[in-house]
C-alpha angles and dihedrals in degrees: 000000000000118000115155136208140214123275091243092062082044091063099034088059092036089055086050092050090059088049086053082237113144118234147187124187113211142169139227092293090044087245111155110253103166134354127187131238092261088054083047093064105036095053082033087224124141099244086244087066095049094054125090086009114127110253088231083062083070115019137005121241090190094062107005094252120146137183131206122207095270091056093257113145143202144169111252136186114245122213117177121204121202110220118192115285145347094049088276115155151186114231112201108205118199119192102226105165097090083046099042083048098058097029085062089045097049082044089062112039079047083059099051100043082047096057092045099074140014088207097122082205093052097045086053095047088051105044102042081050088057094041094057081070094073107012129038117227127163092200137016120182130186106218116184128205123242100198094183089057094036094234155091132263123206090230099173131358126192110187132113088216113114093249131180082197089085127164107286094034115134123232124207117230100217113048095041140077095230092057092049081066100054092048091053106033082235137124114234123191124207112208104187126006088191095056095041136004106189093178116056097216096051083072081088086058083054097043093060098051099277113145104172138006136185121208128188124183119244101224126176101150095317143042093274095168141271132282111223133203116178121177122190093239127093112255093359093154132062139185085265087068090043092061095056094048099061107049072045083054098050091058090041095059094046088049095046093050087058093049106049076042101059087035091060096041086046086046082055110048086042084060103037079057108047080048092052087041091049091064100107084200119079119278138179143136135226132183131242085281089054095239106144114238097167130049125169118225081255098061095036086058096042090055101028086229117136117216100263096054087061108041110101102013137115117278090240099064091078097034092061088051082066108044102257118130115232089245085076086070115131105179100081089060090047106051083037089064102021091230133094125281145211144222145153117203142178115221122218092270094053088263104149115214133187104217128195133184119202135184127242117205130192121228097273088057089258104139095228094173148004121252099209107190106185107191113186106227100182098112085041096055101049089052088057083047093051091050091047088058097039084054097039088048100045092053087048095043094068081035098073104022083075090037090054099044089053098044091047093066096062103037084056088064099044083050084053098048090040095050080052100045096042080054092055094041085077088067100125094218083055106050093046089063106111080211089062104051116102075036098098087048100045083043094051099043085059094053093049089051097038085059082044097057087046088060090044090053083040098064092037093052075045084055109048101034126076119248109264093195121110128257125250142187103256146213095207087186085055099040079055105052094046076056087057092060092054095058102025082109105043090056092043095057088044090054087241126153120220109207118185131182110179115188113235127237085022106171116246121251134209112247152106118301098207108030077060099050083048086055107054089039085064096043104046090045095053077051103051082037095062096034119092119231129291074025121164115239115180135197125204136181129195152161123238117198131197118258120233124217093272097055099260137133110265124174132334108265100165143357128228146222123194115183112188135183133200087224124131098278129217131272111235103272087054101049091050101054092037094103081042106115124262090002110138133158091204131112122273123279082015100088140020093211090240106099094096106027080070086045089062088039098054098041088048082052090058102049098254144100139238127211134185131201125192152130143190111295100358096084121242130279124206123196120197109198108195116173128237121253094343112159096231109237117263114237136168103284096000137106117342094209137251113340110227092235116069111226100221 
């Protein structure tokens, strides 16, 4: 049957052919009146047998199904085509079964490979590596939006070509085709660089090779990024490869949005713990059963413990490594009341803590857990002390310097009438008067305590004025040793042993002969006092140098002495009130209480600072700390500074 058509149909069937597109040309009854050589081969039909058949009789325009002669049959895309009048059309029929085949199959193993990993590098690697089956590229590239900073960033590459456009490069949005996308949520091809560049930075595309490129934006929401493939042939993409790419694209995003999701939480919880790590206190937190599911590094080294010997369990299974009873708990108070509680503790070796207890709600206000922040305070509190003191000395210090000056006047004169009246007591007549006689004694014994009392000022006067001797550059070894002769005796009639150990090639320092030969005397006979015979008193000099960054010793800054006794020792409330004034342990009428409060005032006037250690049963050490080359301060009364001439 031969029915024509008009040359217009004809070219409208003989254009689809090039395009290896299928086409029928029917009427108003969808009667074939024409089909071209590419319709010919896929219903495998003459094109005599075609014409005048009804369309229903090969493909479906209800569902897209058609049917070749052998009863084959396919889904198929329909596009109908108006042509002038009479309700005739072109049908453009597109085999889509392979390609709806593969592109399933593509969609799944892309699925599969998505849901494997929330590594946003490994999704690209996998899923470029899946989309080169189906579709060249010489280079694809994953470019995320920063929205804040209104650009792209080049976030993974995969390409053998030599690029400037490397992983970390910035794109900008508006002169690039990539970021056309992103400003309109559509894909965009280009189909030759070297016929037409629409977007003046994809010149440098162009510029490396690149002929044609297809982008397609990654959306879940919001604008995520593009993924990007370029090839180095013209119109190397179509509107087939568009079509994979975005159901790829879909997954992709999806895929994309959980991963920048996990990755900032990750980020997060990276940083949440370097900053818990970071507390140099102890931290950890426990939950309402008091079983521990967080430590900081602090609390793992001063324990030894590692991470997995302390989760889960008790609280106090870290509190008692350190020496802290379980009485010092705080977690009951705190999930009883809900608020933060206090507490300051000594642990078992004399350590002092300040301990809180803080609670932890979830977001409904519920207190799921305890926040405990221990926070050791020893060095802390000794330097309070030691301000206390400063404070407390310096006020009695003018104090009795005033006290003393006014009491001195009138015990000279009762030293004056005494010494005459102790004269006069040798009268004979005198003596020979039954009325006179306890007189000599009760004399003398007023004399003798009167003296008393003018040591006594004098200390004190020691105490609260400055020393007004001149400064000198010292051998402590050898300050120490001239010491030694003074109480060598001393030591030999109490059975006592003197052990030294001076350190050699020890630096001078800068002080006050003799403030600091006052201030070992002190020192060495407390210590021969409280020591029991055939006792050990030792003597050791040393040098202390600063520590570098990296925990290394650096340069000498002072030298040491650490004097140190087998006596009995001292329990704590002792050894913190000992450089008070006028405290003693001894017995009445045998010390002012002073010795050591000069000690501590002598060592403060030379820049430096004194420590004892000691406990009950285990003798006393006191270490005198005295810095190196240290011009002394110059105060009102004190030292003058360094005398031109050493003393050696």
């Amino acid at each position: 049957m031969g029915v024509s058509v008009s040359p217009d149909i004809e070219l409208v069937l003989n254009t689809l052919d090039r395009l290896c597109i299928p086409a029928l040309a029917v009427d108003e009854n969808q009667t074939v009146l024409s089909a071209n050589p590419a319709a010919v081969k896929v219903f495998q039909y003459p094109t005599d047998e075609l014409r005048g058949q009804p369309l229903s009789r090969f493909i479906s325009l209800q569902n897209g199904e058609g049917k070749n002669r052998d009863g084959v049959e396919f889904q198929a895309r329909i596009t109908e085509i108006p042509q002038g009048a009479g309700n005739l059309r072109v049908i453009a029929v597109q085999d889509i079964s392979g390609q709806q085949k593969a592109q399933m199959e593509l969609i799944n193993e892309l699925t599969g490979i998505i849901n494997s990993s929330l590594s946003i590098g490994t999704i690209f690697r996998m899923v470029v590596n899946e989309i080169k089956k189906f579709i060249d590229y010489d280079r694809a590239s994953l470019l995320l939006f920063n929205e804040a900073s209104n650009n792209l960033l080049i976030f993974a590459l995969d390409t053998d070509m030599k690029t400037i456009m490397t992983k970390g490069v910035k794109a900008p949005i508006d002169s690039t085709s990539a970021g056309w996308v992103i400003k309109n949520n559509r894909p965009h091809i280009n189909y030759d660089l070297r016929e037409a560049i629409p977007f003046s930075s994809d010149k440098k595309l162009a510029d490396e090779g690149i002929r044609s490129t297809i982008s397609v934006p990654l959306y879940k929401d919001h604008m995520l990024g593009v993924l990007n493939l370029d090839s180095t042939r013209p119109s190397r993409y179509s509107g087939k490869d568009l079509q994979i790419l975005l159901s790829v694209a879909r997954h992709i995003s999806v895929a994309l949005e959980n991963a920048l999701l996990f990755e900032e939480i990750s980020r997060e919880k990276k940083e949440w713990k370097k900053t818990f790590d970071a507390i140099t206190d102890l931290v950890w937190i426990e939950d309402r059963k008091h079983r521990i599911i967080r430590a900081n590094e602090a609390l793992l080294a001063k324990t030894g413990f590692m991470a997995s010997q302390v989760i889960g369990k008790p609280c106090t299974h870290v509190l008692s490594k350190i020496g802290v009873c379980s009485s010092g708990m705080l977690c009951q108070e705190t999930m009883k009341n809900g608020r933060p509680s206090f507490r300051e503790i000594t642990a078992a070796g004399g350590a002092i803590y300040q301990f809180w207890a803080y609670p932890l709600p979830d977001d409904e206000g519920r207190m799921y857990a305890v926040v405990h922040y221990l926070k050791e305070v020893s060095e802390q509190k000794r330097i309070e002390q030691q301000l206390v003191r400063a404070d407390r000395l310096a006020s009695l210090g003018t104090l009795v310097a005033g006290i003393a000056h006014e009491i001195n006047n009138p015990l000279g004169i009762i030293a004056g009438y005494s010494e005459a009246l102790l004269d006069r007591a040798k009268d004979g007549a005198l003596l020979n008067a039954p009325e006179f006689e306890d007189f000599p004694e009760y004399l003398e014994t007023i004399h003798k305590e009167m003296f008393r009392c003018k040591g006594i000022l004098r200390g004190l006067l020691d105490f609260a004025s400055p020393s007004a001797g001149s400064v000198r550059e010292l051998d402590i070894s050898e300050l120490i040793k001239e010491v030694l002769l003074l109480v060598n005796h001393k030591a030999k009639r109490l059975d006592h042993k003197i052990e030294c150990n001076f350190k050699r090639d020890l630096p001078k320092i800068y002080g006050e002969p003799g403030a600091l030969r006052q201030l070992f005397m002190n020192i060495i006979i407390n210590s021969l006092y409280f020591t029991p015979e055939k006792g050990m008193i030792r003597i050791e000099t040393g040098m202390e140098r600063e520590r570098n960054c990296e925990g290394k010793d650096g340069a000498p800054h002072s030298i040491k002495v650490v004097i140190s006794d087998t006596g009995a020792g001292m329990p704590e409330e002792i050894r913190k009130r000992i450089f008070d004034p006028f405290f003693t342990t001894k017995p009445a009428g045998e010390g002012t209480g002073l010795g050591l409060s000069i000690c501590h005032k002598i060592v403060e006037e030379h820049g430096g600072k004194i420590d004892v250690e000691s406990r009950p049963g285990a003798g006393a050490s006191f270490t005198v700390h005295l810095p190196i080359n240290a011009k002394l301060p110059r105060k009102p009364g004190a030292y003058p500074g360094p005398a031109s001439k050493k003393e050696r």
